[in-house]
N, C-alpha and C positions, 0 to 999 in steps of 0.2 A: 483327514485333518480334524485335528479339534471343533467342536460345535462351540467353545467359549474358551474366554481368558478373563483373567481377574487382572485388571488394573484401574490402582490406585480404590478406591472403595465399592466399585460395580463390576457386576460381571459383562464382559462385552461379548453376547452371542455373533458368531459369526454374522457378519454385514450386516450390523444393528448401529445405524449412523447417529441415532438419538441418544444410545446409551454411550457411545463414543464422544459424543459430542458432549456430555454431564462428564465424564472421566477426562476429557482434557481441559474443560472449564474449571475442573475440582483442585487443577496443578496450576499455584502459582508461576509465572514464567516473564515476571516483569522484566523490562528492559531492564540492563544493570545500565546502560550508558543516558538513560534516560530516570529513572529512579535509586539512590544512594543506597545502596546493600540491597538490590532486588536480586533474584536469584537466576538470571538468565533463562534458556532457554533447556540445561541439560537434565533435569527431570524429567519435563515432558516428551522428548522427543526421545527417553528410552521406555515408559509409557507406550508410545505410539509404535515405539519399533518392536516391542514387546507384542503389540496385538497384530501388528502387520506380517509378524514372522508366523505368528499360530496361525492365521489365516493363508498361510502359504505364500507369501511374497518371498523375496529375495530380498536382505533388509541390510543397509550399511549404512552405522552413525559416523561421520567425520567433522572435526572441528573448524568449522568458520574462522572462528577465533578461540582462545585457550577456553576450554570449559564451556563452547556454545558453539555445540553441535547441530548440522543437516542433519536429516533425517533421507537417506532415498532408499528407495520400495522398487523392486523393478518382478512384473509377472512378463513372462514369454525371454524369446532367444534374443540374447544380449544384442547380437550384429544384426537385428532385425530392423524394421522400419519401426519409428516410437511415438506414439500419443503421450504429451507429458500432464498431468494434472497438479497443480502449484498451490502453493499454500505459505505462509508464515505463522513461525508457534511464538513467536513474541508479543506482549500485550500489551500496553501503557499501564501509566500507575492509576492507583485507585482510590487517591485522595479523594474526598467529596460525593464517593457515591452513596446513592440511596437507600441500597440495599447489599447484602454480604456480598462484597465479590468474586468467593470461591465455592460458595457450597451448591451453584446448578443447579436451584432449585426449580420444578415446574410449576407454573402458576397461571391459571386461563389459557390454556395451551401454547407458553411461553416457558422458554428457559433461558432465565435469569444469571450474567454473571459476564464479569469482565472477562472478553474476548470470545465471549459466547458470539457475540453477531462478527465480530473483527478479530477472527475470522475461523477460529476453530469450529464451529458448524459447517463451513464450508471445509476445511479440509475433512472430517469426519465422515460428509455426504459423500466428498470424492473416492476417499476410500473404502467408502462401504459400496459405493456403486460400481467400482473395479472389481469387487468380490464377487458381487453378485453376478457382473458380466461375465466374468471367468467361469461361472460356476452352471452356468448355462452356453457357454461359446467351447467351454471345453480347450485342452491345449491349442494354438494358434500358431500359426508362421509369423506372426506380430507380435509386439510388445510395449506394456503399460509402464509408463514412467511415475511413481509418486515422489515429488519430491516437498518435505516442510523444512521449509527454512527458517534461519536463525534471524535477528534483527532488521528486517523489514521497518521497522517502524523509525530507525535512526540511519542507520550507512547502506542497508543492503549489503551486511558484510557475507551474509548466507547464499544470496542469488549470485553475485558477486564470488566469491569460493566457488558454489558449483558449477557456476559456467567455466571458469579458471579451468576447474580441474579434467575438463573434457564431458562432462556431460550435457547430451544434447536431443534433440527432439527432431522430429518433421512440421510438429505443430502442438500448441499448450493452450489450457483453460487454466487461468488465475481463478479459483476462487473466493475473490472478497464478492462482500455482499453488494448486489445488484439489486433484489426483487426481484429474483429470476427473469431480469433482462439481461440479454446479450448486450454488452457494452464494448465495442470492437476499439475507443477511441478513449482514452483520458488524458488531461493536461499535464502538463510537467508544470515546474518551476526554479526560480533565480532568486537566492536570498543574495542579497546585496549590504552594505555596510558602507556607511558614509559618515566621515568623522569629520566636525567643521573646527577648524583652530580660530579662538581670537582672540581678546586680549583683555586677562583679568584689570582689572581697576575700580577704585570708589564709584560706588554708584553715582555720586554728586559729579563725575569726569567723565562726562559724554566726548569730551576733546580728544580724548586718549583709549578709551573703551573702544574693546569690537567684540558687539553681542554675539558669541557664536551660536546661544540658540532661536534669534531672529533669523540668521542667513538659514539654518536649518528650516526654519517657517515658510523662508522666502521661497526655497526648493519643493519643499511641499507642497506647496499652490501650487509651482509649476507642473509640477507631478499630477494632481489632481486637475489642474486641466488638461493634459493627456490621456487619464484615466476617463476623463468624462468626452473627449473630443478624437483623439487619432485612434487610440485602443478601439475604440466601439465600431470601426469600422474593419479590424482584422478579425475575421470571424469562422466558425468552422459548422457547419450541418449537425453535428449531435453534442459539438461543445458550447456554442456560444459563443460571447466575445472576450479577448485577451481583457487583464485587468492585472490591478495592481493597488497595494494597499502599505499602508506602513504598519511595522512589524510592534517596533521597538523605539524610546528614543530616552536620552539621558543627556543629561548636562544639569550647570549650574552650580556654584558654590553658597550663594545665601541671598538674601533679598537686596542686598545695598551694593551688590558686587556681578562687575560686569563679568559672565560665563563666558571663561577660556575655550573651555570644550564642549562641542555636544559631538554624541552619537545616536546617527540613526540609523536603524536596521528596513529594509524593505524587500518584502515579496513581491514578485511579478511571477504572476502565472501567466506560461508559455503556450500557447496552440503548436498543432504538430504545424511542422515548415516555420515555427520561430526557433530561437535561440538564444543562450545567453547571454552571447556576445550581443546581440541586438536589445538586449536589456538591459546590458550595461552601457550601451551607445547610448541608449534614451536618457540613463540619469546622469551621464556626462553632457549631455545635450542642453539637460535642466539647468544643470551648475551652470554651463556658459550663459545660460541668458540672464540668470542674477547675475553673473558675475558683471554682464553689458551693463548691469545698470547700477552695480557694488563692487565695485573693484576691488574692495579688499577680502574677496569674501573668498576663502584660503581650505579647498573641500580634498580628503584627499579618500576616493572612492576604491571599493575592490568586492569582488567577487568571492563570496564564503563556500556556498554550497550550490548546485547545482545538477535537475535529473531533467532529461529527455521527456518532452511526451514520448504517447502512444499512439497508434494509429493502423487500422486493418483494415483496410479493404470490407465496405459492407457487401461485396460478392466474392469475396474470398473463402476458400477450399473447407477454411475452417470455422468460419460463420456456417459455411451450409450443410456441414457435417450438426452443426449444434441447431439448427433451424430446424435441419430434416427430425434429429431425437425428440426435441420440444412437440411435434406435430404428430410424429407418432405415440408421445404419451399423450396427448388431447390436453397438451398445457401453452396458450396462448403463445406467440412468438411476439416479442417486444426490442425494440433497437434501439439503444441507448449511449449518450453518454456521460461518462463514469467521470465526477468533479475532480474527485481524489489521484492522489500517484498511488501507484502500486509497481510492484515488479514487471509486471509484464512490458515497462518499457524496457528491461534488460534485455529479456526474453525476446524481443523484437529487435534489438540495438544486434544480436549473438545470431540473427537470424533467422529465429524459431521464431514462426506469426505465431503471436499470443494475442488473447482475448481476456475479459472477465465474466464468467458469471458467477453466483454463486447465491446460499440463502440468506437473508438479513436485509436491513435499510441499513446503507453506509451513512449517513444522519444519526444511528444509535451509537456509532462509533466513537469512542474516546468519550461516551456523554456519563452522567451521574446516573443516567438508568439505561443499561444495556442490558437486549435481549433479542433471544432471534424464535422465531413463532415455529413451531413443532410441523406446522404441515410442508413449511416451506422448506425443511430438512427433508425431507419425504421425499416431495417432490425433485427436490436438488439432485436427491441419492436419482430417483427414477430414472431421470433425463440423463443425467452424468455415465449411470447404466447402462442406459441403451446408447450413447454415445461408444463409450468402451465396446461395446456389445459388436456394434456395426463396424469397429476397426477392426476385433478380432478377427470377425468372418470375412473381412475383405480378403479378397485373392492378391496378393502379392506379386 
């Protein structure tokens, strides 16, 4: 097989997850559902399918949605048992950053650039550490699943298509950024929308007005003693405790005039064993006790969007397949958990235990300076390698 492929402006030697990792940083791939004319995610992931093919994968793009393509990579026999390694090639926009956010450049032994830490270093690492393991395990009666998918960062239209279409796993490692900890557990969440009706009038007609962005105020407080009193007691060992913040809020037509409408938007982040329905009982909960004490206060509440946490077993099959690799590179074991969503609450929803690791601070993520530190690609590949490595040669 090839020792290189050229994409996009670097050559990518076979299982070189650094030069991988500048060549997908270099390919714009902003959300279009998130940024106005951004270009999705179909560059990069024929890019990606372009290097995974010269490296010997078995490589098929299919569309998510029109024009934003998966990416899946599969080494060994299709009907075999499968380790999947996961990823998303979509990136947020790049308004306000500090520095280029396509040219990957390295700097202090960092590379610099939107979607460098979130999350394309981590798929880069996974892929180059699958090559590597192939290339020392030799053909296998098992098989490696890659899969990079499309808009992660808005529907999960990508994770979402592939599980649809039948692809499946025995067990998966998300690659967002961790600090190469194992993070077996992350929160979900409930955005929620709450619109207050009341009733425009001259500011001088308290008789006849109903402030709708007072009763929005009123809900709030109640909200916020929730958030400071019942939340802080449901809690979880690597997550913390449930919480909840407001998003969003809008009303008002001018200073002398009582506001018909407000809307507020709010987040509640979920611990695994909550649910949305239970987030929306809470701020149905709130409205009734203003309303005990405002009767006219007129809220008409619903559910927007909503994901599942995560949650694995910190002695589960596939935490200690990823404990035992870390120990045999001499790279500390750490157990964590992960603030953010990611897919792997699909992946777990489909019933493939999924986890996160991967290289980067999820903290760099979506910020005006993103970057992910060159050792921690290294390492990611190593671990991710000998992961691969030890499923290969398992006896079947």
């Amino acid at each position: 097989m090839p020792s290189g492929v050229t994409a996009g402006r670097n050559r990518i030697a076979r299982g070189d997850a650094v030069a991988l990792t500048r060549a997908l940083v270099q390919v714009d791939s902003r959300n279009p559902s998130l940024s106005d004319g951004a270009p999705g995610e179909a560059e990069v992931a024929r890019v990606l399918g372009r290097v995974l093919e010269d490296w010997g994968f078995d490589v098929e793009l299919s569309d998510a949605a029109p024009g934003r393509p998966n990416v899946v990579a599969r080494i060994g026999p299709a009907d075999a048992p499968a380790l999947m390694f996961a990823g998303h090639l979509d990136i947020v926009a790049t308004d306000g950053m500090t520095h280029a956010p396509f040219d990957a450049l390295i700097r202090d032994g960092r590379i610099y650039g939107r979607g460098s830490c979130d999350m394309k270093a981590g798929i880069a690492a996974m892929c180059a550490g699958v090559v590597q393991a192939y290339d020392l395990a030799g053909p296998a009666e098992r098989q490696i699943v890659i899969a990079a998918v499309a808009d992660e960062e808005y529907e999960s239209l990508g994770m979402r298509a592939l599980l649809a279409s039948g692809v499946s796993a025995d067990a998966a490692v998300v690659t967002e950024p961790t600090c190469l900890a194992i993070c077996p557990a992350h929160r979900g969440f409930a955005w929620i929308e709450v619109e207050f009706s009341g009733r425009a009038a001259h500011g001088s007609r308290y008789d006849i007005g109903i402030d709708a962005i007072r009763h929005a105020g009123l809900v709030l407080a109640e909200l916020d003693e929730l958030d400071h009193g019942g939340l802080t007691g449901i809690t979880h060992p690597l997550l913390g405790r449930a919480s909840l913040h407001a998003g969003t809020i809008h009303g008002g037509i001018g200073m002398n005039t009582y506001p018909d409408v407000c809307r507020l938007t709010i987040e509640r982040r979920t611990l695994p064993g909550e649910s949305a329905d239970a987030a929306m009982h809470e701020v149905h909960a709130a409205c009734e006790r203003v309303r005990a004490r405002r009767p006219g206060l007129d809220a008409h509440i619903r559910l927007t969007v909503a994901q599942n946490p995560s949650d694995v077993a910190v002695d589960s099959p596939v935490v200690g397949r990823l404990r035992s690799a870390l120990s045999s590179e001499s790279v500390p074991v750490l157990i964590e958990g992960l603030s953010a969503w990611t897919d792997a609450a699909l992946l777990n929803e489909a019933g493939i235990p999924a986890i996160c690791f991967g290289p980067g601070n999820i903290l760099l993520a979506h910020s005006n300076e993103e970057f992910v530190p060159v050792s921690e690609i290294e390492v990611a590949t190593r671990v991710l390698g000998r992961m691969a490595r030890d499923w290969l040669l398992e006896t079947t």
